[in-house]
PyMOL Python script that loads the backbone (N, CA, C, O; Angstrom):
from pymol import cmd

cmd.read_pdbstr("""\
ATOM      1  N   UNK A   1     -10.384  25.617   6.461  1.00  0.00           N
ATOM      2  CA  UNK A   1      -9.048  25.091   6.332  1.00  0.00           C
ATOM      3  C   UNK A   1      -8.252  25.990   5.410  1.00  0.00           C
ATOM      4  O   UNK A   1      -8.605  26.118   4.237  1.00  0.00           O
ATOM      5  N   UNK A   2      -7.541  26.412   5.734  1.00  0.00           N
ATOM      6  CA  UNK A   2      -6.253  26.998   4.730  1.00  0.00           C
ATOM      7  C   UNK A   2      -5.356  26.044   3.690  1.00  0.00           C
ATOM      8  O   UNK A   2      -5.409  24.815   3.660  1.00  0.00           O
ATOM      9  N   UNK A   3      -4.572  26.838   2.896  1.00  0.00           N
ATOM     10  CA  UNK A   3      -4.073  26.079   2.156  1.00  0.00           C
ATOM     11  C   UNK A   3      -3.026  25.580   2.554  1.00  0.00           C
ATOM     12  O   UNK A   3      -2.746  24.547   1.945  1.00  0.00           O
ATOM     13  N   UNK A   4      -2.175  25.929   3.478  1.00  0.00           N
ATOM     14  CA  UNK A   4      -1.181  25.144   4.143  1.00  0.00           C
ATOM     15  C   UNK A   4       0.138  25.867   3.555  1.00  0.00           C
ATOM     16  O   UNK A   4       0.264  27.007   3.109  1.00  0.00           O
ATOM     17  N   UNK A   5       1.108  24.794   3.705  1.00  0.00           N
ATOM     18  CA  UNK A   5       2.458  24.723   3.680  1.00  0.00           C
ATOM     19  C   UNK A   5       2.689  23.554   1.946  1.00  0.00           C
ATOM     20  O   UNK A   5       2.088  22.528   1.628  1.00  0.00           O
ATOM     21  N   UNK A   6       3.667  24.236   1.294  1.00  0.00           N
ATOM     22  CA  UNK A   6       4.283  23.099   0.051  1.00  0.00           C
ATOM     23  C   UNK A   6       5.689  23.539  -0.184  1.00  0.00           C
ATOM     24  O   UNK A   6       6.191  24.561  -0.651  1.00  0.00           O
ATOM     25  N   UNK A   7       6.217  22.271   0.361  1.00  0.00           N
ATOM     26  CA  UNK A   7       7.764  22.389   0.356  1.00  0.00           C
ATOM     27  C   UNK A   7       8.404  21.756  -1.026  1.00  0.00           C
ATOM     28  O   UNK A   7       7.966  20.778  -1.632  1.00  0.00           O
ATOM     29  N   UNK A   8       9.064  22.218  -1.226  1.00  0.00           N
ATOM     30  CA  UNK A   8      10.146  21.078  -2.543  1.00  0.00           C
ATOM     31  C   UNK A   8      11.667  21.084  -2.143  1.00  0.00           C
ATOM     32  O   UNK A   8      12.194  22.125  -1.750  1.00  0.00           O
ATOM     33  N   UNK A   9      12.238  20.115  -2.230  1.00  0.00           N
ATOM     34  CA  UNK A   9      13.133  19.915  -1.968  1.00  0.00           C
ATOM     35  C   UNK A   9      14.296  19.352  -2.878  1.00  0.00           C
ATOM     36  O   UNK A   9      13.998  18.174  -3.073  1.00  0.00           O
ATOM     37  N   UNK A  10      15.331  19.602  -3.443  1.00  0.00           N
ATOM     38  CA  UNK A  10      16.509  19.053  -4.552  1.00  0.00           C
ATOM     39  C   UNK A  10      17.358  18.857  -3.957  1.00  0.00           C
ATOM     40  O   UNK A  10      18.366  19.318  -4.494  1.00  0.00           O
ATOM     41  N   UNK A  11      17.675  18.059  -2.434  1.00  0.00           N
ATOM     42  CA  UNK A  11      18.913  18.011  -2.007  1.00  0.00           C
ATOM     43  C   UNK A  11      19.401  16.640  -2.624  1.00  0.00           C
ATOM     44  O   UNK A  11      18.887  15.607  -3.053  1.00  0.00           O
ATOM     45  N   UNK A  12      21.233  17.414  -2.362  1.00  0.00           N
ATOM     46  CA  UNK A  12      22.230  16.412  -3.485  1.00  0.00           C
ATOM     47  C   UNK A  12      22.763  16.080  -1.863  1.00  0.00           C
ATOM     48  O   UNK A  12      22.651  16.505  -0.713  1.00  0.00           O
ATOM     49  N   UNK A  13      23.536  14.810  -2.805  1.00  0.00           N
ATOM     50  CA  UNK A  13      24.955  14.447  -1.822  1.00  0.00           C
ATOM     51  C   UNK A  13      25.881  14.703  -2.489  1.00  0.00           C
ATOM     52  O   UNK A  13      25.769  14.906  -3.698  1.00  0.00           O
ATOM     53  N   UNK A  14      27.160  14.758  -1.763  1.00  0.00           N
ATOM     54  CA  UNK A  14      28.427  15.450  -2.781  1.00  0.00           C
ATOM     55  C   UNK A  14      28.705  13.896  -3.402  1.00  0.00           C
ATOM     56  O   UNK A  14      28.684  13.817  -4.630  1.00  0.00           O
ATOM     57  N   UNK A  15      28.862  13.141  -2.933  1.00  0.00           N
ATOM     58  CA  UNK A  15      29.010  12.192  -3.431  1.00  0.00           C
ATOM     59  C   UNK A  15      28.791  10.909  -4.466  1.00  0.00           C
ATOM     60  O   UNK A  15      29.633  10.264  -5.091  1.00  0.00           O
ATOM     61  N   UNK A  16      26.896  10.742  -4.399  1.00  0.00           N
ATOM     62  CA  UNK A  16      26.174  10.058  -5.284  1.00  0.00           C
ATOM     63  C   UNK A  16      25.204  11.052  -5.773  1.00  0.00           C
ATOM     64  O   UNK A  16      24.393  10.489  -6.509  1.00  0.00           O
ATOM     65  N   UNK A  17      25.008  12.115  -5.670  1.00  0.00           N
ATOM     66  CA  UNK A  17      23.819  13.097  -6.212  1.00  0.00           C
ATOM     67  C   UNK A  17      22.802  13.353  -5.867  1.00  0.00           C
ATOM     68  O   UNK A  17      22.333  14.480  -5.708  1.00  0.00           O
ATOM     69  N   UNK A  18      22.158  12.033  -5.649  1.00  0.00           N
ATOM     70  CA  UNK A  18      21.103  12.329  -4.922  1.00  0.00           C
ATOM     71  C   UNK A  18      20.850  11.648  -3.612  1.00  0.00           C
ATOM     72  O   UNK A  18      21.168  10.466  -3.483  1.00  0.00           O
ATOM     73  N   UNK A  19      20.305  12.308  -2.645  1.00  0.00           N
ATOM     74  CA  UNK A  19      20.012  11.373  -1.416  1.00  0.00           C
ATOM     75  C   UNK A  19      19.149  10.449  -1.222  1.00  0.00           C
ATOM     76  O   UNK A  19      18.227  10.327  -2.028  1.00  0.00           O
ATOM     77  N   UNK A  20      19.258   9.610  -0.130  1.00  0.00           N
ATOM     78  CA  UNK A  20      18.073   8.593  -0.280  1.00  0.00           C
ATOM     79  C   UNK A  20      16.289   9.357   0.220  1.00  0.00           C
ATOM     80  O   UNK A  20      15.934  10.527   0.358  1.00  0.00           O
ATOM     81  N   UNK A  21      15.749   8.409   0.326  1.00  0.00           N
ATOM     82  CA  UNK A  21      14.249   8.979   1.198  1.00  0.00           C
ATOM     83  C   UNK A  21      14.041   9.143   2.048  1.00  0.00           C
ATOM     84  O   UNK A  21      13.018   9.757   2.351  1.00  0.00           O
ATOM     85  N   UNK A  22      14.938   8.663   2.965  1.00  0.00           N
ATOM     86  CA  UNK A  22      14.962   8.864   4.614  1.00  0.00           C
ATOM     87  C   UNK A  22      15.465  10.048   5.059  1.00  0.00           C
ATOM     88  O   UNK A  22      15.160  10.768   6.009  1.00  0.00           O
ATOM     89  N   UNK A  23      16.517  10.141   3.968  1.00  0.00           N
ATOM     90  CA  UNK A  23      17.240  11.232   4.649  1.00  0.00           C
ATOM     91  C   UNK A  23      16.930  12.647   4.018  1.00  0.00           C
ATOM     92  O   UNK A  23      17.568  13.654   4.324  1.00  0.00           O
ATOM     93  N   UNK A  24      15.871  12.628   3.089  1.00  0.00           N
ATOM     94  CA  UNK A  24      15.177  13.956   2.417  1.00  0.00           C
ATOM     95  C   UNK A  24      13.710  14.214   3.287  1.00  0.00           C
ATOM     96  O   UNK A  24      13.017  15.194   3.010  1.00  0.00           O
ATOM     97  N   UNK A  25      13.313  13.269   4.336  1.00  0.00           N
ATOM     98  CA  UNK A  25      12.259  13.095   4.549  1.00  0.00           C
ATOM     99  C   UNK A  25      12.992  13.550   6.182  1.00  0.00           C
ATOM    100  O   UNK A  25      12.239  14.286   6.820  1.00  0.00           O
ATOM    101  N   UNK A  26      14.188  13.241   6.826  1.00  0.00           N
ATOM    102  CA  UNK A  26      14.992  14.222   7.467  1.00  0.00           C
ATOM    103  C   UNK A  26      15.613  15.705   7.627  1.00  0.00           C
ATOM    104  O   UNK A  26      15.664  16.524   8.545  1.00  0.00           O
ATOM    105  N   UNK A  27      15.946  15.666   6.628  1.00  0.00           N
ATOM    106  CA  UNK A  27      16.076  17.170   6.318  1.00  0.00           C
ATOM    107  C   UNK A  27      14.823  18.228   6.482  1.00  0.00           C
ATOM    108  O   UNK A  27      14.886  19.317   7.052  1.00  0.00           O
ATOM    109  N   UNK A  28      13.887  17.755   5.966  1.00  0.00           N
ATOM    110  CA  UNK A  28      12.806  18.848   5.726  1.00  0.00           C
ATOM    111  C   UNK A  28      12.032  18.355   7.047  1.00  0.00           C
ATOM    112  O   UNK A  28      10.889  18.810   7.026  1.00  0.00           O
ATOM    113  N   UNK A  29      12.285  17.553   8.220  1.00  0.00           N
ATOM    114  CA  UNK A  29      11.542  17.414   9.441  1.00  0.00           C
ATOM    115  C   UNK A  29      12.217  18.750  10.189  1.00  0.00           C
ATOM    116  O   UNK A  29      11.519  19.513  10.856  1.00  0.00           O
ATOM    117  N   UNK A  30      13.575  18.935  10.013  1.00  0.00           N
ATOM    118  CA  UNK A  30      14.398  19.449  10.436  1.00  0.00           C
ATOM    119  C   UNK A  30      13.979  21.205  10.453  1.00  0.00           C
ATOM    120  O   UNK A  30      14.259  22.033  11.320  1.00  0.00           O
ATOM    121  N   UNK A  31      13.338  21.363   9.368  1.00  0.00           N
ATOM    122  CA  UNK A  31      13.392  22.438   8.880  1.00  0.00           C
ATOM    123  C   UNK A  31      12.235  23.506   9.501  1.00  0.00           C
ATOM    124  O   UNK A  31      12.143  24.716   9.706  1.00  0.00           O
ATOM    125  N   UNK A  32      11.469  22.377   9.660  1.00  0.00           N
ATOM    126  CA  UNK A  32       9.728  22.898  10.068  1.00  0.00           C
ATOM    127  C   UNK A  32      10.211  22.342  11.882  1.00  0.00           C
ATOM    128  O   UNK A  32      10.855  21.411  12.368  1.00  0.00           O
ATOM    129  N   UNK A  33       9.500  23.471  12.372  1.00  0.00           N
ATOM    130  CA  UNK A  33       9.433  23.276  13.897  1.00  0.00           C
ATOM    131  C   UNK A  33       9.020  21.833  14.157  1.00  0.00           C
ATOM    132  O   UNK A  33       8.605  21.097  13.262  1.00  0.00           O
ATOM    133  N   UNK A  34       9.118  21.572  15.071  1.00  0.00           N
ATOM    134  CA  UNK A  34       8.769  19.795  15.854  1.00  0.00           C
ATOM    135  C   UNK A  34       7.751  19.738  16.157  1.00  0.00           C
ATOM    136  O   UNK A  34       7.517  18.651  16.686  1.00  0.00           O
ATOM    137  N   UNK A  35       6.775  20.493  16.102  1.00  0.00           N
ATOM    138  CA  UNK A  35       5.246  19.765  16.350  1.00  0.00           C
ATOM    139  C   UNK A  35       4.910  20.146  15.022  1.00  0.00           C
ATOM    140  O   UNK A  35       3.710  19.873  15.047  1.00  0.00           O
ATOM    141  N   UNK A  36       5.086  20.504  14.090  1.00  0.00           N
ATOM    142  CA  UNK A  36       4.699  20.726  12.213  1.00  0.00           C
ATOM    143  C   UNK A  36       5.383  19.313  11.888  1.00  0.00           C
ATOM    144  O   UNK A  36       4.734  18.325  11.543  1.00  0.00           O
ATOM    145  N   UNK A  37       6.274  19.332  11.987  1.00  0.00           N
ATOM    146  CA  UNK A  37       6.977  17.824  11.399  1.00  0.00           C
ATOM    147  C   UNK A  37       6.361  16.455  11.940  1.00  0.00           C
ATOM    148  O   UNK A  37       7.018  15.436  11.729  1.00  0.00           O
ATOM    149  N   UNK A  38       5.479  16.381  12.437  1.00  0.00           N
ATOM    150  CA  UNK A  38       4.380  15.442  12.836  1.00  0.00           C
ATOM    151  C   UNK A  38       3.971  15.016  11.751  1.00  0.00           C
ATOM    152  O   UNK A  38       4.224  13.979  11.138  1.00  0.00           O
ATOM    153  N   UNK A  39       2.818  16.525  11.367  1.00  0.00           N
ATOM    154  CA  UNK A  39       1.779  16.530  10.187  1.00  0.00           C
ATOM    155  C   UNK A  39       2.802  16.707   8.623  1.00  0.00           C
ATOM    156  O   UNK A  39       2.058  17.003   7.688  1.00  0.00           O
ATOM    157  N   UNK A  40       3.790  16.627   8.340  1.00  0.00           N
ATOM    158  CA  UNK A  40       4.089  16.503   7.301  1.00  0.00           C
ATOM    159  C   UNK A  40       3.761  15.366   5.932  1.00  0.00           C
ATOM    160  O   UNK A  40       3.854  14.152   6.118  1.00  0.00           O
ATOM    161  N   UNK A  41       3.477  15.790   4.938  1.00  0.00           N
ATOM    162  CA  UNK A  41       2.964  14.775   3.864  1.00  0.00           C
ATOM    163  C   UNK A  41       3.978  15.137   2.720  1.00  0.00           C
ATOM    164  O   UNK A  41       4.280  16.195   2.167  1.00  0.00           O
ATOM    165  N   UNK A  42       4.498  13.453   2.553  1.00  0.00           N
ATOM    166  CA  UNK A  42       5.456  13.299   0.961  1.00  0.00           C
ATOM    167  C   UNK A  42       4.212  13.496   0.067  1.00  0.00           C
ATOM    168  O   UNK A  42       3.172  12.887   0.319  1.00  0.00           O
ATOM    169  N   UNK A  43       4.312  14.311  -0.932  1.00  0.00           N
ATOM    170  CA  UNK A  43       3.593  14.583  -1.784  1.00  0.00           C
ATOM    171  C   UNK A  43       4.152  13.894  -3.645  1.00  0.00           C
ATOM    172  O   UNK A  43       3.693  14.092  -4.770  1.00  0.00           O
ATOM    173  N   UNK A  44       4.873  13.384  -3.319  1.00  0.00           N
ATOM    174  CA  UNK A  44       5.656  12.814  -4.628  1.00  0.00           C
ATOM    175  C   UNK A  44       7.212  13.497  -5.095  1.00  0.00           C
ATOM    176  O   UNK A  44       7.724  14.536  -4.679  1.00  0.00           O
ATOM    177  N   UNK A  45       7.685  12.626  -5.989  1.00  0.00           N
ATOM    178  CA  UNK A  45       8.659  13.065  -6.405  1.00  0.00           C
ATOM    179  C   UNK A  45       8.923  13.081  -7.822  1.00  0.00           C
ATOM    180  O   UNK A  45       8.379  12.145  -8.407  1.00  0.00           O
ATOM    181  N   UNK A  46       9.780  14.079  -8.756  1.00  0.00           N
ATOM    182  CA  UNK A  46      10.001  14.344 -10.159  1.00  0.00           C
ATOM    183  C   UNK A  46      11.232  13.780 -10.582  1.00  0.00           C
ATOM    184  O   UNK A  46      12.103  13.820  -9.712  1.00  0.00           O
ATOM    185  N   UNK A  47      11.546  13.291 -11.611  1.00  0.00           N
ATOM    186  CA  UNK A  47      12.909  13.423 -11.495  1.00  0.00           C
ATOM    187  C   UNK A  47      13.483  12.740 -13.156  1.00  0.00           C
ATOM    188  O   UNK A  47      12.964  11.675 -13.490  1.00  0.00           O
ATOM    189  N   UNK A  48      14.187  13.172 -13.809  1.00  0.00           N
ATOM    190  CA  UNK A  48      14.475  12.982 -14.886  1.00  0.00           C
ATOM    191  C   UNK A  48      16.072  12.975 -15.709  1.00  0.00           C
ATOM    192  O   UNK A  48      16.546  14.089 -15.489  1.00  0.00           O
ATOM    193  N   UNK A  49      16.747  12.413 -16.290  1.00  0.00           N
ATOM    194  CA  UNK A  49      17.974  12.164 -16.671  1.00  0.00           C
ATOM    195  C   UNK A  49      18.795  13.319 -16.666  1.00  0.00           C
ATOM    196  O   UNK A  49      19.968  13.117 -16.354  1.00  0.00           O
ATOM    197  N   UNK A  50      18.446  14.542 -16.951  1.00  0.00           N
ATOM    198  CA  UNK A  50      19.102  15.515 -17.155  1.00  0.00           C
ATOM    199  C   UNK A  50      19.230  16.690 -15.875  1.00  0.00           C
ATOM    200  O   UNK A  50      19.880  17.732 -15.961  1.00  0.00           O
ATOM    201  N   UNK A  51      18.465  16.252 -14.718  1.00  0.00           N
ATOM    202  CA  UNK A  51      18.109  17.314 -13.455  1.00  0.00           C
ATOM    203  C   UNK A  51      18.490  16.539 -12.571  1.00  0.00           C
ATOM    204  O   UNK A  51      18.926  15.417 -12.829  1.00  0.00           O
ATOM    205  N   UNK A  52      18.367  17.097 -11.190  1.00  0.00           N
ATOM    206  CA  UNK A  52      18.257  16.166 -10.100  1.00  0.00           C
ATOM    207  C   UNK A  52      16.938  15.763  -9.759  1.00  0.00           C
ATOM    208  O   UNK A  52      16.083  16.075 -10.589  1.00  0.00           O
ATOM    209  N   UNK A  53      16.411  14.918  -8.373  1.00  0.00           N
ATOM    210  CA  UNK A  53      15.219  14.845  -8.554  1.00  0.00           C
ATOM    211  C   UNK A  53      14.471  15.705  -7.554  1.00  0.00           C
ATOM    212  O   UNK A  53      15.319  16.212  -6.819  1.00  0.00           O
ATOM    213  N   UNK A  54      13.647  15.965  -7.320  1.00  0.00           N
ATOM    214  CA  UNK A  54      13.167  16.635  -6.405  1.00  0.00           C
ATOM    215  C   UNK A  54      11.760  16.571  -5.827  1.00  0.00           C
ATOM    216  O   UNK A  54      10.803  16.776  -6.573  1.00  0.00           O
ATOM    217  N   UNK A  55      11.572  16.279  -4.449  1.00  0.00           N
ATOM    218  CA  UNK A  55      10.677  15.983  -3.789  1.00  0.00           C
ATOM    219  C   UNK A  55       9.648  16.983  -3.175  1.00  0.00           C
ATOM    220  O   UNK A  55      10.116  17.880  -2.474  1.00  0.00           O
ATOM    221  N   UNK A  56       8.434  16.934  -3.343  1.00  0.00           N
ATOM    222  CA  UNK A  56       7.836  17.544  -2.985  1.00  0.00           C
ATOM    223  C   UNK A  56       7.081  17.349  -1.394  1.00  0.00           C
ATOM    224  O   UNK A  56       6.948  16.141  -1.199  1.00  0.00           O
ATOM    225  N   UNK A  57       6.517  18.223  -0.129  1.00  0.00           N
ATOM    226  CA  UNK A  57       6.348  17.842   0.725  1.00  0.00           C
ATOM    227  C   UNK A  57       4.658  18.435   1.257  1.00  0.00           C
ATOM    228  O   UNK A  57       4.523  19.604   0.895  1.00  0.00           O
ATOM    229  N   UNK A  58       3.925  18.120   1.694  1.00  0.00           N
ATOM    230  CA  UNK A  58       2.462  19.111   2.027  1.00  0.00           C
ATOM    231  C   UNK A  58       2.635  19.292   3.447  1.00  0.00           C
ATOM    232  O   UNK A  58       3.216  18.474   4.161  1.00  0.00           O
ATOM    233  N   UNK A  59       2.060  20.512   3.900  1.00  0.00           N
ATOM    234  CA  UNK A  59       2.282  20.372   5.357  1.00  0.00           C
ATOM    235  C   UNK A  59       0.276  20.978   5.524  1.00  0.00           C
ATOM    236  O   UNK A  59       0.282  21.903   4.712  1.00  0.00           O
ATOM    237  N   UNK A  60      -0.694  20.938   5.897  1.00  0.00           N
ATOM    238  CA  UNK A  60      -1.806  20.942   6.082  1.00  0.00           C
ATOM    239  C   UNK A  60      -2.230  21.808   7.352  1.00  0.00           C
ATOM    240  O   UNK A  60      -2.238  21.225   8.436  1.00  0.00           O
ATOM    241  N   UNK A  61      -2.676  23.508   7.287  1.00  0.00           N
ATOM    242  CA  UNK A  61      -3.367  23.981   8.127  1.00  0.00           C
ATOM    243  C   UNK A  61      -4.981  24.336   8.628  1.00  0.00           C
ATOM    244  O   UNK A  61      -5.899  24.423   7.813  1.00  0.00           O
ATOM    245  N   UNK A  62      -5.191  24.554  10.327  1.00  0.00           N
ATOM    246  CA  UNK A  62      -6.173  24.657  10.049  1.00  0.00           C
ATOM    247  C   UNK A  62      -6.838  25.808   9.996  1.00  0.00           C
ATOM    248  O   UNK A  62      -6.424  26.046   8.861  1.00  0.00           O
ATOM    249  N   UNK A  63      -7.700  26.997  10.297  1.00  0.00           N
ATOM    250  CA  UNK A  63      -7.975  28.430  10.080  1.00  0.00           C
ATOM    251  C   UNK A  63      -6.926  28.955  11.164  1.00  0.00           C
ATOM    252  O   UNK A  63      -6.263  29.838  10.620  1.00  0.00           O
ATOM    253  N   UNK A  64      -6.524  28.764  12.456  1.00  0.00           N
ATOM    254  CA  UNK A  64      -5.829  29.345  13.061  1.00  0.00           C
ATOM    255  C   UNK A  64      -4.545  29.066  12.433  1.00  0.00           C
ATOM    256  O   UNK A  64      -3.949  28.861  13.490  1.00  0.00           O
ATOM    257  N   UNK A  65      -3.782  28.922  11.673  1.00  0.00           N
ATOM    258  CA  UNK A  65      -2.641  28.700  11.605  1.00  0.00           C
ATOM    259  C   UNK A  65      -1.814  27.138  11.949  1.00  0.00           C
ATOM    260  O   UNK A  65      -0.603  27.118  11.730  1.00  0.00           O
ATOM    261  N   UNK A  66      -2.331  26.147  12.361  1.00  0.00           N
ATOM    262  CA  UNK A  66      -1.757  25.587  13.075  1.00  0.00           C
ATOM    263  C   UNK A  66      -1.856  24.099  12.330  1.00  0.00           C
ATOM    264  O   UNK A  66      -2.717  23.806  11.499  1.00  0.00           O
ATOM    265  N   UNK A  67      -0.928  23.334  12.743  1.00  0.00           N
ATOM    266  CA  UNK A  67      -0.617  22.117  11.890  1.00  0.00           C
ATOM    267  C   UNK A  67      -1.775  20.976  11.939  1.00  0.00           C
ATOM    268  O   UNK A  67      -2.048  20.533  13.054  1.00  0.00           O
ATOM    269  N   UNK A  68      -2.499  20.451  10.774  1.00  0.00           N
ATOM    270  CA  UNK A  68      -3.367  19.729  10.992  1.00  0.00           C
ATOM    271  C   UNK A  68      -3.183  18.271  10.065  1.00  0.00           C
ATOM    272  O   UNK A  68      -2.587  18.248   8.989  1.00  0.00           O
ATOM    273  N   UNK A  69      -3.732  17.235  10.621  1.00  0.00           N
ATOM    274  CA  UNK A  69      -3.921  15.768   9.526  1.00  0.00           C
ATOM    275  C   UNK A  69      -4.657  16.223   8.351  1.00  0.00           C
ATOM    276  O   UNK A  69      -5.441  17.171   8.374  1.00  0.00           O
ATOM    277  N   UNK A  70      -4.435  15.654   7.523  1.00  0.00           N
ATOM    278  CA  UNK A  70      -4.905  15.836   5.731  1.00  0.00           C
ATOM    279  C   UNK A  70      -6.058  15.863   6.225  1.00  0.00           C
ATOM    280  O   UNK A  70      -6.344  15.439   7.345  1.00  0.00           O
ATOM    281  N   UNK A  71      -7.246  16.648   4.985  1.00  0.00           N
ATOM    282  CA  UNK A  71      -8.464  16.940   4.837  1.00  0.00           C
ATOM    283  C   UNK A  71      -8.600  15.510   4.635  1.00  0.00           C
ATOM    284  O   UNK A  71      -7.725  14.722   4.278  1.00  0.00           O
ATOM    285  N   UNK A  72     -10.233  15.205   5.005  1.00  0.00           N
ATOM    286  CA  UNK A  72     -10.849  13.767   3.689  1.00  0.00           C
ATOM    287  C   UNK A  72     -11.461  14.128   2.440  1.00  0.00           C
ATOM    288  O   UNK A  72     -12.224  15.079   2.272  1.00  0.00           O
ATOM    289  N   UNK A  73     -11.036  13.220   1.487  1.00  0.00           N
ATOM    290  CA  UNK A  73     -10.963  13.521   0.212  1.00  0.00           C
ATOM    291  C   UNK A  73      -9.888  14.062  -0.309  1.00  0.00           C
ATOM    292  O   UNK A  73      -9.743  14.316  -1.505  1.00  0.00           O
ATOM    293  N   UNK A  74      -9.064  14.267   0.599  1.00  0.00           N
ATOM    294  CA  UNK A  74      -7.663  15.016  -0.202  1.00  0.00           C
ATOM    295  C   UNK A  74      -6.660  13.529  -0.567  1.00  0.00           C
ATOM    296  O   UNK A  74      -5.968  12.860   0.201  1.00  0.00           O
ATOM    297  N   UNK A  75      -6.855  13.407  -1.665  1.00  0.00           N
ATOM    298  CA  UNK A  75      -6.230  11.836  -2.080  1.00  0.00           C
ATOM    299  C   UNK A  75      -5.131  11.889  -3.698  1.00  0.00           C
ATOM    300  O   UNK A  75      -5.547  12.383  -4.746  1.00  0.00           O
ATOM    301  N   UNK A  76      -3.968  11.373  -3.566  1.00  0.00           N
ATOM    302  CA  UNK A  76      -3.390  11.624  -4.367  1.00  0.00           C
ATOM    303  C   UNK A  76      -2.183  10.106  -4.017  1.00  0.00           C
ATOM    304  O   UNK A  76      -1.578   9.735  -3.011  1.00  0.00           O
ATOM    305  N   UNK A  77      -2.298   9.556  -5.527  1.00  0.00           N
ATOM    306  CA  UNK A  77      -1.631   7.944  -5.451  1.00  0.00           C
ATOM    307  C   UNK A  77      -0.150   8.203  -4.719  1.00  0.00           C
ATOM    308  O   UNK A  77       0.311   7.215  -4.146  1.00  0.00           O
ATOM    309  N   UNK A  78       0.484   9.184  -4.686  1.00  0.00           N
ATOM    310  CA  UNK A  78       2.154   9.464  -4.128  1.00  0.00           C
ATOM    311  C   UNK A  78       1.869  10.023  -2.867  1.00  0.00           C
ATOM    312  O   UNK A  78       2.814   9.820  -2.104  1.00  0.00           O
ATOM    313  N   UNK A  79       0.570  10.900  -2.128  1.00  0.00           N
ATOM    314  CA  UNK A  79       0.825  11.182  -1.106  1.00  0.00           C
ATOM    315  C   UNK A  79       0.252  10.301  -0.109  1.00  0.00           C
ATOM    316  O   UNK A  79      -0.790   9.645  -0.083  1.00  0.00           O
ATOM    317  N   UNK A  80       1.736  10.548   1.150  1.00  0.00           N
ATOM    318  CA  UNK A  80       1.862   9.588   2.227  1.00  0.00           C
ATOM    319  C   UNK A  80       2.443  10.331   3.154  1.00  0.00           C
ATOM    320  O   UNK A  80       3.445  10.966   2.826  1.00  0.00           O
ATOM    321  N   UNK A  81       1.903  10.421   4.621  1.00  0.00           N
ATOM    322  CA  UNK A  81       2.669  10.842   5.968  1.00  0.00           C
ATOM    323  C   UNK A  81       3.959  10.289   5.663  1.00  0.00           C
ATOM    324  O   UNK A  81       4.429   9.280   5.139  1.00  0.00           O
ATOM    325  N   UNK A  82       4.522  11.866   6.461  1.00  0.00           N
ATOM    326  CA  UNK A  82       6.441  11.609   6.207  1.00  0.00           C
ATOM    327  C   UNK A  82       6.811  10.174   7.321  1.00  0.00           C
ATOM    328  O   UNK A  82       7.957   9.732   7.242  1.00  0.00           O
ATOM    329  N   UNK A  83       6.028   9.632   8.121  1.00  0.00           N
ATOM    330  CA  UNK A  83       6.399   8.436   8.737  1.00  0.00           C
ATOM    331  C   UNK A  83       6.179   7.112   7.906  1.00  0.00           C
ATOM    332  O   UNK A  83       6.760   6.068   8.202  1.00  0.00           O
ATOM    333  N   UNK A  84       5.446   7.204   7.020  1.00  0.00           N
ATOM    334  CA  UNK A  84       5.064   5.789   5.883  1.00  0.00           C
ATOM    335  C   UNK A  84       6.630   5.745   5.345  1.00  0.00           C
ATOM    336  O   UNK A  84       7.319   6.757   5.215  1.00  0.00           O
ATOM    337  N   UNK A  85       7.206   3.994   4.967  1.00  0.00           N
ATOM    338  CA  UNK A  85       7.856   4.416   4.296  1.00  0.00           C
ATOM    339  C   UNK A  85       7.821   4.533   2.492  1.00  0.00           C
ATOM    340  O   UNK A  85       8.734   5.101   1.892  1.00  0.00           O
TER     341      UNK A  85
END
""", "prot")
cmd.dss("prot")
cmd.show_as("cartoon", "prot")
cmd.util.cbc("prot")
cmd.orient("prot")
């Protein structure tokens, strides 16, 4: 297994600052071809009074290159398929 894909993401709205989860969890489907955006994993998010917040994303390969479901044992309390809400 390779190490994959790790996205982060700080998108604002012009308006309230930050966007909601749906629509950061949109954006970055957007970004990765349509059969990668399947296997995408929210990996958590940071975020603190003085920054914006910013989300992190896993995307999981397997030796050929190609988009795979999380390893077992790969366990972490914030990560969740970009379809969970």
């Amino acid at each position: 297994m390779r190490d994959g894909l790790r996205c982060r993401a700080s998108p604002t709205h012009r308006q309230t600052d930050v966007l909601p989860s749906g629509e950061c969890n949109a954006w970055v489907s957007e970004i990765v071809a349509a059969q990668w955006a399947a296997h995408l994993y929210r990996a958590g998010t940071l975020s603190g009074s003085d920054r914006l917040s910013t989300v992190y994303y896993r995307l999981f390969q397997d030796e050929a290159g190609e988009p795979t479901v999380r390893p077992e044992g790969f366990d972490h309390n914030q990560f969740r398929h970009i379809s969970e809400p």
